[in-house]
C-alpha positions as CSV (number, residue, x, y, z in Angstrom):
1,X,0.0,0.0,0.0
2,X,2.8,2.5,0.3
3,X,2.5,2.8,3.6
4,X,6.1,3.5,5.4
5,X,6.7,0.8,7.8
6,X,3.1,-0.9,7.6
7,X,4.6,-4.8,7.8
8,X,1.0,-6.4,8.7
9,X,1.0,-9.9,10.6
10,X,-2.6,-11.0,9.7
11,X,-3.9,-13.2,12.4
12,X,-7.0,-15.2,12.5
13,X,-9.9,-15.5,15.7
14,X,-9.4,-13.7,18.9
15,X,-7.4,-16.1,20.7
16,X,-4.6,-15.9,18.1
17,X,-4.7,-11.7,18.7
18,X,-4.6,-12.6,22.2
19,X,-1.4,-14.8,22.0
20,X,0.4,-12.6,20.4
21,X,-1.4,-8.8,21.8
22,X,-3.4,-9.4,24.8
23,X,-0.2,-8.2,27.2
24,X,1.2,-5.3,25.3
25,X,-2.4,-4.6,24.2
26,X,-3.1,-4.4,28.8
27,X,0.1,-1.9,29.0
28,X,-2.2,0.8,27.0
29,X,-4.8,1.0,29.9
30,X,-4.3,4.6,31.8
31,X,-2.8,5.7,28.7
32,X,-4.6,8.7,27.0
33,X,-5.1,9.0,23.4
34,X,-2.9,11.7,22.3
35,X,-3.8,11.5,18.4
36,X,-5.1,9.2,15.5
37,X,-4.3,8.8,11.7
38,X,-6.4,7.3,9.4
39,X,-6.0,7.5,5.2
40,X,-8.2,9.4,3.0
41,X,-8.2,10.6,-0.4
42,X,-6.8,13.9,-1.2
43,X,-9.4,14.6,-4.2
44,X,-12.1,13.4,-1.7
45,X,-12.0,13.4,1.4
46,X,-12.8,9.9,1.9
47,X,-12.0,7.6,4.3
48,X,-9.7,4.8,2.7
49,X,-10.7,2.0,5.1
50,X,-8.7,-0.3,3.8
51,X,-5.3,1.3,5.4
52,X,-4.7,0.6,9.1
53,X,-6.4,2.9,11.8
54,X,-3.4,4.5,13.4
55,X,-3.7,5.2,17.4
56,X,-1.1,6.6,19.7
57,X,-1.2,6.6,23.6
58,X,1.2,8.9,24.8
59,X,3.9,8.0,22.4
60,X,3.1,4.2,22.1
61,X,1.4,3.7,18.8
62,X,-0.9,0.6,17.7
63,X,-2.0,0.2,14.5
64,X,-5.1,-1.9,13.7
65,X,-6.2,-2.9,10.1
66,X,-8.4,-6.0,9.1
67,X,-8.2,-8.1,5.8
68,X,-10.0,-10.3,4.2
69,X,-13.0,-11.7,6.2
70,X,-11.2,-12.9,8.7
71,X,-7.8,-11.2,9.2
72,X,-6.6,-9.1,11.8
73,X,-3.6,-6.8,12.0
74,X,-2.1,-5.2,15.0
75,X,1.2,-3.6,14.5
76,X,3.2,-1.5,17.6
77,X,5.3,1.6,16.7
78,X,6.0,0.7,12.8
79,X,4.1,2.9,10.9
80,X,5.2,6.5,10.1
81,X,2.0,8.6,9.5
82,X,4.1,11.9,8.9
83,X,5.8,9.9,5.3
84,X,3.8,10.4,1.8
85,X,2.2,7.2,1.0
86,X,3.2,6.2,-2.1
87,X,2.9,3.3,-4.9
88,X,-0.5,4.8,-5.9
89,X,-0.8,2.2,-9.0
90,X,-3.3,0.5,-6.7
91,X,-5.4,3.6,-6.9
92,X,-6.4,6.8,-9.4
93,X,-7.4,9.2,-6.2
94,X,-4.1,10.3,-3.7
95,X,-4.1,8.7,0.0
96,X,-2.7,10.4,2.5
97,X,-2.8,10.7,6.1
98,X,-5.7,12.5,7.9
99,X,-5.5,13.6,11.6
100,X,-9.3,14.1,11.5
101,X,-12.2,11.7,12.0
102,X,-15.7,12.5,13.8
103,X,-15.9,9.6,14.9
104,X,-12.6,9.4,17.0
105,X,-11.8,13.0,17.8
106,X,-14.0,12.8,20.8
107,X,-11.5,10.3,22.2
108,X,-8.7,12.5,22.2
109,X,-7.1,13.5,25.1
110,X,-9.4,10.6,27.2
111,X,-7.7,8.1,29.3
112,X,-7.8,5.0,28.2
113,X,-9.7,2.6,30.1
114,X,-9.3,-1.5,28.9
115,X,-8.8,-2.8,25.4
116,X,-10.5,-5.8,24.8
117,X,-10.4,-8.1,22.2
118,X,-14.3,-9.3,21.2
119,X,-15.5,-12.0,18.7
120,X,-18.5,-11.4,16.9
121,X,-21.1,-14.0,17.6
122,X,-24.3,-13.4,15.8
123,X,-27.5,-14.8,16.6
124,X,-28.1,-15.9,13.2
125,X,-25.3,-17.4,10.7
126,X,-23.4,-14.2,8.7
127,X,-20.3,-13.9,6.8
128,X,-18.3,-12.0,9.4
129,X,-18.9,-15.1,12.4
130,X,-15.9,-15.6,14.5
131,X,-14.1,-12.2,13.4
132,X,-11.9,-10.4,15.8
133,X,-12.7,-7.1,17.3
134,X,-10.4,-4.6,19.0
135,X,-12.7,-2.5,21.6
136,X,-10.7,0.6,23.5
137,X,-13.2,1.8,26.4
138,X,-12.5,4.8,27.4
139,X,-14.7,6.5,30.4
140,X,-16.3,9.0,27.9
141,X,-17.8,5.9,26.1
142,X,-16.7,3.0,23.6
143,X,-14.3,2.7,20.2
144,X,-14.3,-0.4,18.6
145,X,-12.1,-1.0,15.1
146,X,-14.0,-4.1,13.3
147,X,-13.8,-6.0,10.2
148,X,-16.1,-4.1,7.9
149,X,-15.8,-7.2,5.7
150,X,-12.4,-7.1,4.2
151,X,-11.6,-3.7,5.5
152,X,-12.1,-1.4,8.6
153,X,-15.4,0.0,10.3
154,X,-15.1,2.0,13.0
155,X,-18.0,1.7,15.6
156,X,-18.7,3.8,18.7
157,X,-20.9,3.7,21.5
158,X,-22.0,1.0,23.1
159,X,-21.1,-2.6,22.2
160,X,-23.6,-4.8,20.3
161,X,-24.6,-8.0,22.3
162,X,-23.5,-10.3,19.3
């Protein structure tokens, strides 16, 4: 993607995230969110969602991005969000990085609460069964980076009971 130091490990279900996540994922809680970075289009203005979600909790960074139906990626201090994205062949419209979301700048500046890793459990039988979810609670409410079905959604609020 042309992302500077993006080197995603895809992982697959919750307990493989939690293997290989689950303690440096706990060292984030009392942490506050000091800024995001997501990619949007230049031309646009739209969110790319298939680039990772870029967090950073006073000065350690973790970068979420899911793939495929199934995959997750959580990557720790590798991506450079200030760099120019490049290898556009993938893509007529200009990504870049974007320091503005609606959805997340309420979270700035919040303490960080517990991250928790969530599987998605419908009642009823869907495509995205069994996917991995990476919640951040925070005491101002909820952020949860999901599979959007082979790339990110970003939910807030409060957590769905699947």
């Amino acid at each position: 993607m042309g992302i500077s130091g993006f080197k995603p490990s895809f992982l697959v279900g919750v307990e493989a995230v939690r293997q290989a996540h689950g303690s440096r994922s706990a060292t984030l809680a009392g942490r506050r969110l000091t800024e995001f970075a997501v990619v949007r289009f230049a031309e646009d203005g739209d969110w790319f969602a298939d680039c990772p979600v870029v967090l950073d909790f006073d000065v350690i960074q973790v970068e979420v991005c899911h793939w495929k139906l199934d995959e997750l990626s959580v990557g720790w201090d590798t991506i450079d969000t200030a760099s120019t994205i490049t290898g556009r062949e993938w893509s007529e419209l200009t990504p870049q990085w974007s320091h503005r979301d609606e959805r997340l700048e309420p979270f700035v500046g919040q303490k960080l609460c517990e991250v928790a890793l969530l599987e998605w459990r419908p009642a009823d039988s869907d495509l995205a069964a069994g996917t991995a979810v990476v919640e951040f609670v925070f005491a101002g409410g909820c952020l949860r980076i999901v599979n959007g079905l082979d790339e990110n959604r970003i939910e807030v609020g409060e957590t769905q009971p699947d």
